[in-house]
GUTISE-655565 format. One record per residue (C-alpha): residue number from 0; residue in one letter; chain; x, y, z. Coordinates in pm, 1 decimal. Each point is the difference from the previous one (the first is absolute). Last residue first. Example, Ala and Ser with C-alpha at 12.3 -4.5 7.8 and 13.67 -1.06 7.14 Angstrom:
BEGIN
 num residu chaine       c1       c2       c3
   1      s      A   1367.0   -106.0    714.0
   0      a      A   -137.0   -344.0     66.0
This chain:
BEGIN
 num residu chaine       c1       c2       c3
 318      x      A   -451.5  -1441.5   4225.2
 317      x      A    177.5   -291.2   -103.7
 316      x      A   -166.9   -224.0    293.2
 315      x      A   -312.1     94.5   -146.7
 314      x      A    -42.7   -192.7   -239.8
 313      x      A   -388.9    -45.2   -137.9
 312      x      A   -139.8   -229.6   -216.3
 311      x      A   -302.6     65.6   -181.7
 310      x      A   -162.7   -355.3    -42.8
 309      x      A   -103.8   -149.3   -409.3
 308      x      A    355.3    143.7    -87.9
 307      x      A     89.2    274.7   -205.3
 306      x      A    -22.7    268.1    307.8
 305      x      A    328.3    -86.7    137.5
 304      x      A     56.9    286.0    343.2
 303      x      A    365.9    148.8     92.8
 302      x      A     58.6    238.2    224.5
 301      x      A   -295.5    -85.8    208.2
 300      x      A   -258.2    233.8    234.2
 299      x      A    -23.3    370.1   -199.5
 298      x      A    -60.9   -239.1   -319.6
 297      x      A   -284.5   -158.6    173.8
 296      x      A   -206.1    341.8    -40.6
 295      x      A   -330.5    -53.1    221.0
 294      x      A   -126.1    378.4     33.8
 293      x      A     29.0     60.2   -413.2
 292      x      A    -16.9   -393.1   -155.9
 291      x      A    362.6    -12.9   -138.3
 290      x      A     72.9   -410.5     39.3
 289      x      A   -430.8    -77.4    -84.4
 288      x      A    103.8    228.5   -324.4
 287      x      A    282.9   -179.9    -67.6
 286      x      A   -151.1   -360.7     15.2
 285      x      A   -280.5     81.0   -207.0
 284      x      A    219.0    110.2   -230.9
 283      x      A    225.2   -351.2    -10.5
 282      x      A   -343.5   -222.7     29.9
 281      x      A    -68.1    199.9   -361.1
 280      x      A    336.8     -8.3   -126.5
 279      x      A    -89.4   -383.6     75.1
 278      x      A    174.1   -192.9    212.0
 277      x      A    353.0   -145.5      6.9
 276      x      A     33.4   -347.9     64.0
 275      x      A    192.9    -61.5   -321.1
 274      x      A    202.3    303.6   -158.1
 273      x      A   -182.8    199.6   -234.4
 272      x      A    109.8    341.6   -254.3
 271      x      A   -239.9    249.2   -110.9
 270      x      A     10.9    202.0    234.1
 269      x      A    331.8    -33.0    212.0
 268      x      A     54.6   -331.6    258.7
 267      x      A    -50.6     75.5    358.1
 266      x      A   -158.1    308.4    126.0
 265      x      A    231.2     -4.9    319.4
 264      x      A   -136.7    308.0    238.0
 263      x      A    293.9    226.2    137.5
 262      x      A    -85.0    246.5    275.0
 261      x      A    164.0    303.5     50.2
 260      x      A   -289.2    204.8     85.4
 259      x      A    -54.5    207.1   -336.0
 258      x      A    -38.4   -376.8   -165.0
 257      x      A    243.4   -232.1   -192.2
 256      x      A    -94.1   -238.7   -270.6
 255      x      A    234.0   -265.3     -6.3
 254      x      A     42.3   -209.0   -329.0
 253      x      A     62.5   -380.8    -59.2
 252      x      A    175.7   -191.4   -271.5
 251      x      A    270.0   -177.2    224.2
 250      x      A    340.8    107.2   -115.6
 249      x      A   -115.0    239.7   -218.2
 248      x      A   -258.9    177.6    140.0
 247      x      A    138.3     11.7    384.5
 246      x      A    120.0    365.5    -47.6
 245      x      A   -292.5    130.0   -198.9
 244      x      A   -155.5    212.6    280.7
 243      x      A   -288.0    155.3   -112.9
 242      x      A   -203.0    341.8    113.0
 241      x      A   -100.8    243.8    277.5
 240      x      A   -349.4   -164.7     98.0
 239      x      A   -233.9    153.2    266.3
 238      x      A   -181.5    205.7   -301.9
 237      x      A    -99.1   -349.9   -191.7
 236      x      A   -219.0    -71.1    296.1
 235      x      A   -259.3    113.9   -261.9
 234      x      A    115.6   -194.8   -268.8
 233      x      A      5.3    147.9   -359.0
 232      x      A    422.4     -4.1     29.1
 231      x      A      8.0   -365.0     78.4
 230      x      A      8.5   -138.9   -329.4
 229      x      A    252.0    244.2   -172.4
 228      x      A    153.3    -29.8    300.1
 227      x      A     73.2   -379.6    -65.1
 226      x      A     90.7    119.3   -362.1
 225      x      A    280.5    192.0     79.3
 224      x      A    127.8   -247.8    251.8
 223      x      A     16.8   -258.9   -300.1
 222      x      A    133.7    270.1   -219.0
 221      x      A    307.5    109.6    270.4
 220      x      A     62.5   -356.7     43.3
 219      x      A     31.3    -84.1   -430.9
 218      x      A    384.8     -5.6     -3.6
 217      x      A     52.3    330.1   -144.5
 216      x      A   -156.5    326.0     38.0
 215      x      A   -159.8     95.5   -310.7
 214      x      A    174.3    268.6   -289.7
 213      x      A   -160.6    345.3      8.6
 212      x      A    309.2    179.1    158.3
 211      x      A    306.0   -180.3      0.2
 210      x      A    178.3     77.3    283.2
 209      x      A    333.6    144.3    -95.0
 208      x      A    315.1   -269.1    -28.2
 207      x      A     93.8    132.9   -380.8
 206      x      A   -139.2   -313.6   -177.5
 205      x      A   -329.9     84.7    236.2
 204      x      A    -72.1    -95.8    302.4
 203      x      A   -350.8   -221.4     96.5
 202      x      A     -2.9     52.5    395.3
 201      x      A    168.6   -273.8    225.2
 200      x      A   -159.6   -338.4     45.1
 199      x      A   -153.7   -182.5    305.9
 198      x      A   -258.3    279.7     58.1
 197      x      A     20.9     67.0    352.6
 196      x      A   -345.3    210.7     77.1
 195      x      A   -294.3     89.5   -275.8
 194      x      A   -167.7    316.1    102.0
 193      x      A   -301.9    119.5     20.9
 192      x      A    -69.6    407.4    -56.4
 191      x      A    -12.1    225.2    287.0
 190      x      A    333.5    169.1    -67.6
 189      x      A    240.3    140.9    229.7
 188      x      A    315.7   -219.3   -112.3
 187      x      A    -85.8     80.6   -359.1
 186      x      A    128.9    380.4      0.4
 185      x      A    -28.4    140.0   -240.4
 184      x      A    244.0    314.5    -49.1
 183      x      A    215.1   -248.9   -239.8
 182      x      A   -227.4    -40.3   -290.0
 181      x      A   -152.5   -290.2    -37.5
 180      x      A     50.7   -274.9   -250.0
 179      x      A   -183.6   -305.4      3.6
 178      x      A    113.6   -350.0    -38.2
 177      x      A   -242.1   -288.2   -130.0
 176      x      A   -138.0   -243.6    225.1
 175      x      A   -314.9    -63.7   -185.1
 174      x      A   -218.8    177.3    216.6
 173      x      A    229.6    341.4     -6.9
 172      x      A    348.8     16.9    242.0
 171      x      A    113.2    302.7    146.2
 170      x      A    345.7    -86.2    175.8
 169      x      A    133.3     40.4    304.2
 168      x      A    340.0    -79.9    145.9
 167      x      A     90.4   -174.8    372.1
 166      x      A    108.4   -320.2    -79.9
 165      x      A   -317.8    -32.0   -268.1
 164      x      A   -327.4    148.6     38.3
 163      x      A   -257.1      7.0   -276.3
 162      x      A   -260.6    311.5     19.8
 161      x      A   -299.6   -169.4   -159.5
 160      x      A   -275.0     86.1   -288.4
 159      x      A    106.2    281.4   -250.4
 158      x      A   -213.1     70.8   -281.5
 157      x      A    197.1    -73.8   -373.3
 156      x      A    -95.2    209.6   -256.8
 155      x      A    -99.1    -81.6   -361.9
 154      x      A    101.8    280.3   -220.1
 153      x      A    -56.5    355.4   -131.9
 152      x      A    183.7    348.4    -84.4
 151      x      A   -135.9    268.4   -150.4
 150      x      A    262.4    293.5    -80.3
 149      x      A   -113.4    328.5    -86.1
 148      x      A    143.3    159.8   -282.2
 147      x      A   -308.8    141.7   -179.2
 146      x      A     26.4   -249.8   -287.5
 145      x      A     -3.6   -237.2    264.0
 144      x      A    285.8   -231.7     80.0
 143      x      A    -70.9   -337.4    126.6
 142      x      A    211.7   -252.3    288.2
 141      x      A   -202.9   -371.5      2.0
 140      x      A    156.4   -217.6    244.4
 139      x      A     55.9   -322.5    -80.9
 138      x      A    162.4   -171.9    287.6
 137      x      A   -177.4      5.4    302.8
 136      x      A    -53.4    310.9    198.5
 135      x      A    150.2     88.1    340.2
 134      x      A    283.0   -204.2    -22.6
 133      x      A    220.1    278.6    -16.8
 132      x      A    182.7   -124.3   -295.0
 131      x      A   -345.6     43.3   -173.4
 130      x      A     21.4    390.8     33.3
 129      x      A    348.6     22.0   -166.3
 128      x      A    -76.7   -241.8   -232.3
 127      x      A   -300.6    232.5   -154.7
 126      x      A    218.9    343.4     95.5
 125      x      A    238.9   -118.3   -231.0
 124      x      A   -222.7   -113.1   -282.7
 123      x      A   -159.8    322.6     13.5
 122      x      A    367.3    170.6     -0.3
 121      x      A    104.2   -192.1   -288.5
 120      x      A   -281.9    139.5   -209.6
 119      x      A    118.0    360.8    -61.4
 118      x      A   -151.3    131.0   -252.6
 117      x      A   -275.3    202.6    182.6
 116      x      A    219.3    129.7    251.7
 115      x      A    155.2   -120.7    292.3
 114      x      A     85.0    268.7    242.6
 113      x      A    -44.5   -187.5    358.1
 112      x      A   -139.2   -329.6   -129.6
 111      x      A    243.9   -238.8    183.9
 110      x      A     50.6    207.6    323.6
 109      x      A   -410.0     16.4     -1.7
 108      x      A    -66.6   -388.3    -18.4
 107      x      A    239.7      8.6    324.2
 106      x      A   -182.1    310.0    176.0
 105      x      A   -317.5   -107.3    -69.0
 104      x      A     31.0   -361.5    139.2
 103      x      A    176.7    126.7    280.4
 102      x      A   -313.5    236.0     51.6
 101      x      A   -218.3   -309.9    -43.4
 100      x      A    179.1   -160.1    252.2
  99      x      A      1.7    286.8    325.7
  98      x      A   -376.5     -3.7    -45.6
  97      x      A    -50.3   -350.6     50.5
  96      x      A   -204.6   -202.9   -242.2
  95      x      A   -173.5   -267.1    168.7
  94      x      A   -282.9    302.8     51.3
  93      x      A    -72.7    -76.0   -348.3
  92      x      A    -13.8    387.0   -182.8
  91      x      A   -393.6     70.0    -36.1
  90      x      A   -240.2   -117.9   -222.2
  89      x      A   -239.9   -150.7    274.0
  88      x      A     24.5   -344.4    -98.4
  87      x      A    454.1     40.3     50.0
  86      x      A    209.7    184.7   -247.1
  85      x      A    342.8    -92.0   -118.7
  84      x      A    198.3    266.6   -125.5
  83      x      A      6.1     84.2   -342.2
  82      x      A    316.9    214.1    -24.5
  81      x      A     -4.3    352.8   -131.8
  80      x      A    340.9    152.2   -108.3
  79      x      A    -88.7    371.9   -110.2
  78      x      A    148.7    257.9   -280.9
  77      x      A    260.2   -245.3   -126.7
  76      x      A    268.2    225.4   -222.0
  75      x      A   -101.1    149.5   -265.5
  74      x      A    230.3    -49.3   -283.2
  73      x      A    198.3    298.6   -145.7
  72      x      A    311.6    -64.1    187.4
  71      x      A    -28.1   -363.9    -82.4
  70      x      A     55.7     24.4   -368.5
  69      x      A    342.3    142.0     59.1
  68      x      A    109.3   -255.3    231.3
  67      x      A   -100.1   -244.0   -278.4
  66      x      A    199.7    201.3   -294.8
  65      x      A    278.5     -6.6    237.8
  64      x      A    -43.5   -387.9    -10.0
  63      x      A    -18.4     10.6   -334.9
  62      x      A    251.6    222.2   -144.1
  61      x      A    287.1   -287.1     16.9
  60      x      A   -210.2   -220.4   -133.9
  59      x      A   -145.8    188.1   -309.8
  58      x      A    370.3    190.3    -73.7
  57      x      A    179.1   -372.1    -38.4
  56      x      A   -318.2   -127.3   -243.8
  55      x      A      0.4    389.7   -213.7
  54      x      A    389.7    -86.0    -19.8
  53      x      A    -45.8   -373.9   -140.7
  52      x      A   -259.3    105.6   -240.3
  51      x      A    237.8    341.5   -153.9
  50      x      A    304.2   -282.3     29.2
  49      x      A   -227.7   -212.9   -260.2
  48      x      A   -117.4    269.8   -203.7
  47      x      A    379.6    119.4    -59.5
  46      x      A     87.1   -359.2    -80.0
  45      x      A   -294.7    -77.8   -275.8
  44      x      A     49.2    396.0   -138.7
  43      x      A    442.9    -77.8    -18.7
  42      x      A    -88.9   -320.6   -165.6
  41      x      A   -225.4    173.5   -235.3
  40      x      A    273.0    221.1    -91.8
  39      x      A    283.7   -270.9     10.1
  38      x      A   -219.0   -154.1   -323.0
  37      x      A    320.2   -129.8   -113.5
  36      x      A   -145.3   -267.1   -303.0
  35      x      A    150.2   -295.3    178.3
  34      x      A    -83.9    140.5    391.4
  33      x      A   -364.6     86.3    -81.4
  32      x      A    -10.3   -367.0   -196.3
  31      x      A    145.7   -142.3    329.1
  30      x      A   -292.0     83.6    188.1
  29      x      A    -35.4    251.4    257.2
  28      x      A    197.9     83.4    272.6
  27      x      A   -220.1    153.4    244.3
  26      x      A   -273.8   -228.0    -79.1
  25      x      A    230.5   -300.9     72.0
  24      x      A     33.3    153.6    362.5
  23      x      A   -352.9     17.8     56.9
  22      x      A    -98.3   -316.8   -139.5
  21      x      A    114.3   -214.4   -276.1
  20      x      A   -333.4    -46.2   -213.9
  19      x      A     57.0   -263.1   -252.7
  18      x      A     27.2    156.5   -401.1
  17      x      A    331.7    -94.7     19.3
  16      x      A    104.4    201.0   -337.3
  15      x      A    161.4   -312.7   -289.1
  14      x      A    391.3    112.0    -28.3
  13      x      A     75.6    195.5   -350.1
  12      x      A    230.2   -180.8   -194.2
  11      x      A   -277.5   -121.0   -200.7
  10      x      A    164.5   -336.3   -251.4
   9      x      A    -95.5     39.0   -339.2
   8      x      A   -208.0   -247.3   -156.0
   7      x      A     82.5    -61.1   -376.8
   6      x      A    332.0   -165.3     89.6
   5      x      A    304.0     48.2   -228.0
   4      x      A     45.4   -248.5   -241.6
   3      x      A    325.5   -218.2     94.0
   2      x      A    236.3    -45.7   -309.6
   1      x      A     62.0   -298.8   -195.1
   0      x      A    355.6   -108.2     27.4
């Protein structure tokens, strides 16, 4: 039997070294050539590195929110909240504005900023939704720090138009129909301003069942009377009207002005909006002013007078 020759090429025991990076854990436990040729002492290095890592991880979160409260005992805190108010031609303070508002204003942006510092964004952004919520100023509002620590805020505001009037509640209402807050000492009931009667919806509420300030009255009555004023307001005989009732707008389209003697004058359809064999807005005005003529007031006469037709009618039998 002829014997076998022994292979030239000797077989390696030793296992090829994965050369393949195997993460955090596989860093810990090295390759197996560290575990064939016993290196436990660099094992022992690799693990005691990896626990120091995990430890200084553990001790960074649980330190850092001390670490934060820390920090803000040596901030400043905010020196001065100045809001850009909205100023009329002369550079002063709108009159729109009422006193008893812009202190509200203050007092809510304050609440928010009341011993910020200078790292401490989350009460800008705070005090930036807090004013908008009001309805007040549109969204966007721009909430600064100065190096100094006084706080600059700006944004778009909203002037207040009507006083709406619904079963008995008041609400301030801007010429869009969005809500305004007011702070509970005003009282709208006394005001001078127009108002906008018998809107067929309720006020805009919020997912908690709050009014929801700076969103627009819905159903599009409380916007049609809006604008109507908006028309009439540069009118002389203007100061004899009180406002709009909406109550016939959606069932027949029209709106009531009413006057300071009880007197309710059909416009017809809204601005903007036609119904055949109703006159101009021009006829319409002409109409209105003839109706409140000072000495010869035909409202004091009828309950009820149509001014959108080519005739003023009068009723007086609902008087």
């Amino acid at each position: 039997m002829t014997k076998k020759k022994p292979s030239s090429a000797k077989k390696s025991s030793k296992k090829q070294i994965n050369e393949d990076p195997r993460g955090f854990i596989g860093w810990l436990r090295g390759t197996d050539d560290d575990i064939e040729l016993g290196a436990a002492w660099t094992n022992a290095k690799r693990i005691a590195t990896g626990v120091t890592l995990v430890a200084i991880l553990i001790a960074w979160f649980v330190a850092l929110e001390p670490l934060k409260n820390r920090v803000r005992q040596f901030q400043s805190p905010a020196r001065l909240v100045r809001i850009d108010w909205p100023l009329d031609d002369r550079n002063q303070i709108a009159n729109w504005l009422p006193a008893s508002v812009s202190e509200m204003l203050m007092q809510l942006a304050g609440n928010e900023l009341r011993g910020s510092g200078a790292f401490d964004q989350e009460s800008l952004v705070r005090a930036a939704y807090t004013l908008e919520s009001t309805g007040w100023v549109r969204s966007g509002v721009e909430v600064r720090r100065r190096a100094d620590g006084t706080i600059d805020i700006d944004g778009q505001w909203r002037a207040p138009a009507v006083v709406i009037q619904r079963n008995g509640q008041h609400y301030l209402g801007a010429i869009a129909g969005e809500l305004l807050r007011v702070p509970a000492g005003l009282d709208l009931e006394r005001t001078t301003m127009f108002r906008v009667f018998n809107p067929y919806s309720e006020a805009p509420k919020d997912k908690m069942g709050n009014p929801a300030y700076g969103e627009k009255w819905p159903g599009g009555d409380v916007q049609a009377a809006i604008t109507l004023l908006d028309k009439l307001g540069p009118l002389d005989e203007s100061k004899f009207i009180i406002g709009v009732d909406a109550r016939e707008y959606m069932r027949s389209g029209h709106l009531l002005i009413i006057t300071d003697a009880g007197g309710v004058i059909d416009w017809g359809s809204a601005i903007g909006e036609t119904a055949p064999g109703e006159v101009t807005i021009e006829d319409k005005i002409s109409h209105l002013r003839r109706v409140l003529r000072p000495g010869q007031r035909l409202d004091t006469q009828a309950g009820r007078i149509e001014i959108y037709n080519r005739v003023v009618q009068l009723d007086k039998t609902s008087r």
